[in-house]
PyMOL commands that place a pseudoatom at each C-alpha (Angstrom):
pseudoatom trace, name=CA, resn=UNK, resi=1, chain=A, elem=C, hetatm=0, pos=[-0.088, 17.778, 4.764]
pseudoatom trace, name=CA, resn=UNK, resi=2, chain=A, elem=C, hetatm=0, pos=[0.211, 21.117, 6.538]
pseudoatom trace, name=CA, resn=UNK, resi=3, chain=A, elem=C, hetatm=0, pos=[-2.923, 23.341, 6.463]
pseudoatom trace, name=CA, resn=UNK, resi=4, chain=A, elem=C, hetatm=0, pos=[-3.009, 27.021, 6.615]
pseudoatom trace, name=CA, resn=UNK, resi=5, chain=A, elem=C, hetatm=0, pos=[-6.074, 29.227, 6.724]
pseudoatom trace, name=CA, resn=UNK, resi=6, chain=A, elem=C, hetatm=0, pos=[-6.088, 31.820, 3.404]
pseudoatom trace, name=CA, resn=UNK, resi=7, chain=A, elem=C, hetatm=0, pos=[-6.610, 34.544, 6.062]
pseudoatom trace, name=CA, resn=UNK, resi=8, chain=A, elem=C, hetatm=0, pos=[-3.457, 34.026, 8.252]
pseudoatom trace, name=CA, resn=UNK, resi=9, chain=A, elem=C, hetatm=0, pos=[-0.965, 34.484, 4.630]
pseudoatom trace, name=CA, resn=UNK, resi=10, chain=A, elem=C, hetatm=0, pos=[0.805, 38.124, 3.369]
pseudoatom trace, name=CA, resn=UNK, resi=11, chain=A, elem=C, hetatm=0, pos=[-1.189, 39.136, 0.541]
pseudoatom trace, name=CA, resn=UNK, resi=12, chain=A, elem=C, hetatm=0, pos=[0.894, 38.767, -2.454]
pseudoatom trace, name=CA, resn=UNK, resi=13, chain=A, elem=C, hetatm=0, pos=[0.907, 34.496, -1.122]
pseudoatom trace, name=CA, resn=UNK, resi=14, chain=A, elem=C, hetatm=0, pos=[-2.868, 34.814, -0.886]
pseudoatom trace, name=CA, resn=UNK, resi=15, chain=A, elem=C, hetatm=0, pos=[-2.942, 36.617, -4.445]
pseudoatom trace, name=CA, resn=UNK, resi=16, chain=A, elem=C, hetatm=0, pos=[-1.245, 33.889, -5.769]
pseudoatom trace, name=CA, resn=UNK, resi=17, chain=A, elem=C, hetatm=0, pos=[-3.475, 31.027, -4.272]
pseudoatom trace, name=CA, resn=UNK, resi=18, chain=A, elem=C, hetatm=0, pos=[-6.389, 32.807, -5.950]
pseudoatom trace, name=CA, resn=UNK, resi=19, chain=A, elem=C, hetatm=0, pos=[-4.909, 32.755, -9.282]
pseudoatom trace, name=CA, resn=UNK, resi=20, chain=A, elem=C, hetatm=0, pos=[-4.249, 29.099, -9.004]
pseudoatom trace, name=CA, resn=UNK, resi=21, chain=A, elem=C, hetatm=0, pos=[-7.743, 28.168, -7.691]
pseudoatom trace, name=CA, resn=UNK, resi=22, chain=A, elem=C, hetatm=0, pos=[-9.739, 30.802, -10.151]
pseudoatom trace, name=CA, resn=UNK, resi=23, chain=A, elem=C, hetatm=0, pos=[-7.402, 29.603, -13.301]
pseudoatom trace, name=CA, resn=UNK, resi=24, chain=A, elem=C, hetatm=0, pos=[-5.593, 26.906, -12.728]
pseudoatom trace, name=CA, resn=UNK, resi=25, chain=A, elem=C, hetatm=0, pos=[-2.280, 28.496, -12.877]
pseudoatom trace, name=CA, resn=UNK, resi=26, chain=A, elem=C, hetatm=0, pos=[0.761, 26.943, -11.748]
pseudoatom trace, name=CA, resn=UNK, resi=27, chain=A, elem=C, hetatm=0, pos=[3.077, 29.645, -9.746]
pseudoatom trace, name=CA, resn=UNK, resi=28, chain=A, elem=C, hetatm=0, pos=[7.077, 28.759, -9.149]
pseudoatom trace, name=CA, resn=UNK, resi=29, chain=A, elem=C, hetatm=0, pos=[8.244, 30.007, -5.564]
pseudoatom trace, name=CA, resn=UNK, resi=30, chain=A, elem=C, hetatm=0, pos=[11.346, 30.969, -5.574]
pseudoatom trace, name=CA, resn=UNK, resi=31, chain=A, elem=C, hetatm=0, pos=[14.539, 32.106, -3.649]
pseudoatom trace, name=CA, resn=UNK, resi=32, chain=A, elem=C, hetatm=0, pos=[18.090, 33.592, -4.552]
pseudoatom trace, name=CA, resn=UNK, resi=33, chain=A, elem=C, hetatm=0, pos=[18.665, 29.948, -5.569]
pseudoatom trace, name=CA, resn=UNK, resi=34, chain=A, elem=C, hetatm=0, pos=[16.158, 29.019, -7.950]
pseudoatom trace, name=CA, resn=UNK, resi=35, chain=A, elem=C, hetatm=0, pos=[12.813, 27.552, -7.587]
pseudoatom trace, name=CA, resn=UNK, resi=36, chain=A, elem=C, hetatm=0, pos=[11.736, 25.742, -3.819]
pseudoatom trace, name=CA, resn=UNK, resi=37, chain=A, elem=C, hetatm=0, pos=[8.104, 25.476, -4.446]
pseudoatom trace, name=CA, resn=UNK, resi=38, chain=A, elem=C, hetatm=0, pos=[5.263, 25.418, -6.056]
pseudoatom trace, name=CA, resn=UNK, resi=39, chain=A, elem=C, hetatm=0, pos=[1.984, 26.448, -5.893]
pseudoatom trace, name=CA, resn=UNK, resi=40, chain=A, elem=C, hetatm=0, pos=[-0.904, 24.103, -7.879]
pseudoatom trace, name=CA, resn=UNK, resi=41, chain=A, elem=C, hetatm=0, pos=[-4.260, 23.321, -8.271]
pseudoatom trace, name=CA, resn=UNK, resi=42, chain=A, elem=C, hetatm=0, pos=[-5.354, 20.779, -6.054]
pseudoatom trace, name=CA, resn=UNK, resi=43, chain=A, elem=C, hetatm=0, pos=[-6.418, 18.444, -8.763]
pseudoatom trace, name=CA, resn=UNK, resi=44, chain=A, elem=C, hetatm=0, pos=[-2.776, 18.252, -10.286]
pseudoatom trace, name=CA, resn=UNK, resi=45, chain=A, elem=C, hetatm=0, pos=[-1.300, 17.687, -6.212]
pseudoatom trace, name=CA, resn=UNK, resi=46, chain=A, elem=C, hetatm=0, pos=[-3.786, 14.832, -6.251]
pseudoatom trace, name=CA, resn=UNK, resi=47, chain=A, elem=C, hetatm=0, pos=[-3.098, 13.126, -9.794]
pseudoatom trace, name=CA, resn=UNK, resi=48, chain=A, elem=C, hetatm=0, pos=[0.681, 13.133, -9.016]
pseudoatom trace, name=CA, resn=UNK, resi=49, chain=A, elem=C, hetatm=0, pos=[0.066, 11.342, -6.020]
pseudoatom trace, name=CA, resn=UNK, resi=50, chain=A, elem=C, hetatm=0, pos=[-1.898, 8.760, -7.642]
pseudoatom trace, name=CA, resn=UNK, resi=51, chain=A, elem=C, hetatm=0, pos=[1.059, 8.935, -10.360]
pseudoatom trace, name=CA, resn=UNK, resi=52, chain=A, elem=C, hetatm=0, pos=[3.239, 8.485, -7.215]
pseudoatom trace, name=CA, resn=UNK, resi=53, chain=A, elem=C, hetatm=0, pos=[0.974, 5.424, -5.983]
pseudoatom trace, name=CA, resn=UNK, resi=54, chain=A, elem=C, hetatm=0, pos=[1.277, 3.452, -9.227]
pseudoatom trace, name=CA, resn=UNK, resi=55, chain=A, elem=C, hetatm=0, pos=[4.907, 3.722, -9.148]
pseudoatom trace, name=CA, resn=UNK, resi=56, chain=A, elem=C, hetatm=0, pos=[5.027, 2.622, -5.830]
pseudoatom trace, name=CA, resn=UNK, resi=57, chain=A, elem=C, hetatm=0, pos=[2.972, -0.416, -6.597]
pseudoatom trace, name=CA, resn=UNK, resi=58, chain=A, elem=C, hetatm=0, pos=[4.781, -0.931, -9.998]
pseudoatom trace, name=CA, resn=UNK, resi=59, chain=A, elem=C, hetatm=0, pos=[7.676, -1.073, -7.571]
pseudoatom trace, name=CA, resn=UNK, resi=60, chain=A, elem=C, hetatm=0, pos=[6.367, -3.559, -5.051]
pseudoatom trace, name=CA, resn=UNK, resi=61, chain=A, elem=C, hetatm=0, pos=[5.077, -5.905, -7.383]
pseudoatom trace, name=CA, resn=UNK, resi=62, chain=A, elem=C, hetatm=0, pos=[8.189, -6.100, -9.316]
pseudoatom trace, name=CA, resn=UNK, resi=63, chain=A, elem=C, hetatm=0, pos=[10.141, -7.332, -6.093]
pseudoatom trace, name=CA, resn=UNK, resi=64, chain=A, elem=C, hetatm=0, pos=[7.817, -9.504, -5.100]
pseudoatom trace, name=CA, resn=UNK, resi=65, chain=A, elem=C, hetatm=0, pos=[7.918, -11.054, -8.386]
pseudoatom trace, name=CA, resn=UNK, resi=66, chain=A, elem=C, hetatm=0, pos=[11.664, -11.352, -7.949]
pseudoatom trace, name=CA, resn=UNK, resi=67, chain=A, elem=C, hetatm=0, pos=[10.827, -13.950, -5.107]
pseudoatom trace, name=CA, resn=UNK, resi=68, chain=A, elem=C, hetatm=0, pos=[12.953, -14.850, -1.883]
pseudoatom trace, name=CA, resn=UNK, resi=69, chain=A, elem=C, hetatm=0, pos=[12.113, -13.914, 1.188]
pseudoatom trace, name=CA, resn=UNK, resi=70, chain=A, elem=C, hetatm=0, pos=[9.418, -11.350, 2.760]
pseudoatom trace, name=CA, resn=UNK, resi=71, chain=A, elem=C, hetatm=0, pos=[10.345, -9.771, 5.324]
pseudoatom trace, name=CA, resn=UNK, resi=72, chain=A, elem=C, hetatm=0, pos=[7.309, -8.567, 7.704]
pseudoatom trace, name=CA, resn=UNK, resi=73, chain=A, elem=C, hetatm=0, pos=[7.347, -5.149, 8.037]
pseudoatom trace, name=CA, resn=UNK, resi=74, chain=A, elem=C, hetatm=0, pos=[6.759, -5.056, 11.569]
pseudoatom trace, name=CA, resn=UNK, resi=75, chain=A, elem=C, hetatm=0, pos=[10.056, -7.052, 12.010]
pseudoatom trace, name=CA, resn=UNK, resi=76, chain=A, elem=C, hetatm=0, pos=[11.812, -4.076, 9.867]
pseudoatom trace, name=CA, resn=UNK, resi=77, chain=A, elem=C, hetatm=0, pos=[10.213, -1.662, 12.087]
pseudoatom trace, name=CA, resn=UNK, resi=78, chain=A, elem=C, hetatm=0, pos=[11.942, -3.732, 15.038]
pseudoatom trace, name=CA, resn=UNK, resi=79, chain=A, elem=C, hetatm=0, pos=[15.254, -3.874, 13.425]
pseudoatom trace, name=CA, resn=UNK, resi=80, chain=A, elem=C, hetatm=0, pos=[15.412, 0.133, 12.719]
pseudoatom trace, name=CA, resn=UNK, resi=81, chain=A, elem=C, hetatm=0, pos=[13.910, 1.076, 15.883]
pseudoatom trace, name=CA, resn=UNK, resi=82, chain=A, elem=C, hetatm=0, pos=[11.304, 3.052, 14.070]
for i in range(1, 82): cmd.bond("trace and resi %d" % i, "trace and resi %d" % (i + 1))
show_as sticks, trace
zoom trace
């Protein structure tokens, strides 16, 4: 995760991050477009990635439960070049 120091942002950003931390607020950032971002306490950035986690592991259990073969992932790694 990128880290910025509060001092180094425009005011209105740092504002913002001030309202989340002192209320809880969530704040939408937005362009022309609609909505890119968000801005969130740090609590509800860390329960959605333990939301996220469970998923995931949801996920991997249910294939291995489907059986056949597993498939090291350093050999995957090797096949993808990654």
């Amino acid at each position: 995760m990128l880290r910025v120091n509060i001092h180094e942002i425009p005011d209105e950003l740092r504002n913002a991050i001030d309202r989340v931390a002192s209320t809880g607020a969530r704040i939408g950032i937005e362009l022309s477009n609609g909505s890119i971002a968000g801005l969130v306490p740090l609590e509800d950035l860390e329960l959605a990635q333990r939301v996220e986690d469970c998923i995931d592991n949801q996920a991997a259990d249910a294939a291995l439960a489907e059986g056949g073969e597993v498939i090291p992932w350093e050999v995957v790694k090797k096949a993808l070049n990654l």
